[in-house]
VMD Tcl script that draws the C-alpha trace (Angstrom):
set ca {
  {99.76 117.61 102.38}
  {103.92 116.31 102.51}
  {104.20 117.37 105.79}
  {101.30 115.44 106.96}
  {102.33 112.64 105.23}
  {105.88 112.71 106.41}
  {104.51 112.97 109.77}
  {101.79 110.03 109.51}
  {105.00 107.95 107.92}
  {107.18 109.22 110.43}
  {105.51 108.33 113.39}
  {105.23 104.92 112.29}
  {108.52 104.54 112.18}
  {108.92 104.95 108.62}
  {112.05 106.91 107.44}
  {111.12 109.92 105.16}
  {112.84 111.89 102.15}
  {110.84 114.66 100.83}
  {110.94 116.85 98.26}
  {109.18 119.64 97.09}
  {108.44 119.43 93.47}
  {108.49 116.52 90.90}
  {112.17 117.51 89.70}
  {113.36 117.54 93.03}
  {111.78 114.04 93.73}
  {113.50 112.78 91.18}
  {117.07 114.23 91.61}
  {116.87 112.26 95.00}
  {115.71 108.73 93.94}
  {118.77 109.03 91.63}
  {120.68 109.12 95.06}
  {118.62 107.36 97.15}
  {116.89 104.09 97.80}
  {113.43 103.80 98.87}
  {110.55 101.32 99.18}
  {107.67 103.18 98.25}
  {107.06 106.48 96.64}
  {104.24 108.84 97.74}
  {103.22 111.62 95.11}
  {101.18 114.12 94.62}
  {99.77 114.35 90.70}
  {99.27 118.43 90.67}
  {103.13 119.43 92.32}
  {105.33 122.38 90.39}
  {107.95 121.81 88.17}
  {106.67 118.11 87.46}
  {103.33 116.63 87.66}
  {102.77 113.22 90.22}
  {102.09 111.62 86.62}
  {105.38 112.11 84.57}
  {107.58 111.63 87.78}
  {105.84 108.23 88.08}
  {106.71 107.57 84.45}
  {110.21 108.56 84.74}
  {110.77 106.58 88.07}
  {109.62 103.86 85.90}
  {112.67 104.03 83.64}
  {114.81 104.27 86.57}
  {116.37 100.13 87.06}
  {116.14 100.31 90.68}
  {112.69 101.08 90.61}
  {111.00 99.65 88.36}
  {109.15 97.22 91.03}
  {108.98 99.97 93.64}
  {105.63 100.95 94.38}
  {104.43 103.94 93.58}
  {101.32 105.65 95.35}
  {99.74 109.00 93.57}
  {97.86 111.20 95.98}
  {95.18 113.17 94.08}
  {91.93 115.17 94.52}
  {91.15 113.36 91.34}
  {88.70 110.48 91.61}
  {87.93 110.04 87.56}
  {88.56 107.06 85.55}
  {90.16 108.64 82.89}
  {93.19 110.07 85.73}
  {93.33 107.04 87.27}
  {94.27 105.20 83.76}
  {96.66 107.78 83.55}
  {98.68 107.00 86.67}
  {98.13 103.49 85.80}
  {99.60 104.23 82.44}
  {102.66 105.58 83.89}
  {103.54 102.66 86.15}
  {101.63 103.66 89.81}
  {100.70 101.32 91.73}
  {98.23 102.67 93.65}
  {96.17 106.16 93.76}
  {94.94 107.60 97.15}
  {91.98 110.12 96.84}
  {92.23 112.74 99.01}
  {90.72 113.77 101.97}
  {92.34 110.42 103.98}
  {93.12 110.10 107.28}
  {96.59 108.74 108.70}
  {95.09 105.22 109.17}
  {93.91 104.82 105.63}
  {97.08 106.34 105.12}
  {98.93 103.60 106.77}
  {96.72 100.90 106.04}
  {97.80 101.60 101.95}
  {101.03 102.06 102.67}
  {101.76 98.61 104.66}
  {99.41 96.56 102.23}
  {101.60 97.68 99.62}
  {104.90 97.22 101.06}
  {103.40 93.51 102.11}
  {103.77 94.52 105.53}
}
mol new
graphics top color blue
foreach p $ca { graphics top sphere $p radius 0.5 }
foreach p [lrange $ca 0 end-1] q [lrange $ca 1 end] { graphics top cylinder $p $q radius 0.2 }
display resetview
């Protein structure tokens, strides 16, 4: 599911980190800047959830959006991601154009 992501992003000209567990995602905002973040809720390490939450206490972030990509479609998860600060949840299956379509509504493209 990242690499299709990346590569949905990527070909629309979008520039792409990546990393491949919650930790990890982390350890590069800390280094990086970024306009949007893209996670996953069920990822090793640290769950799409508590990453959100500690991106939230993160200064240069705390108006970023952040997007949580989930098989998870109940109320109570979505609260949850809500909760934590994310802006957005994307249900999965999607297609690159729904994809896209989230992704420049929420960057107020």
């Amino acid at each position: 599911m990242r690499k299709l992501i990346a590569f949905t992003l990527g070909g629309a000209g979008h520039k792409v980190l990546e990393a491949q567990d919650g930790k990890a995602a982390l350890d590069v905002l800390k280094t990086a800047s970024v306009d949007l973040v893209i996670t996953d809720v069920n990822m090793p390490v640290m769950n799409g959830i508590d990453l959100t939450r500690n991106i939230r206490k993160l200064p240069q972030y705390l108006k970023t959006p952040v997007l949580i990509v989930t098989t998870e479609s109940e109320a109570g998860a979505k609260m949850a991601g809500k909760q934590a600060g994310a802006t957005g949840w994307i249900v999965k299956p999607f297609d690159g154009v729904q994809l896209l379509a989230i992704v420049k509504r929420v960057l107020g493209e």
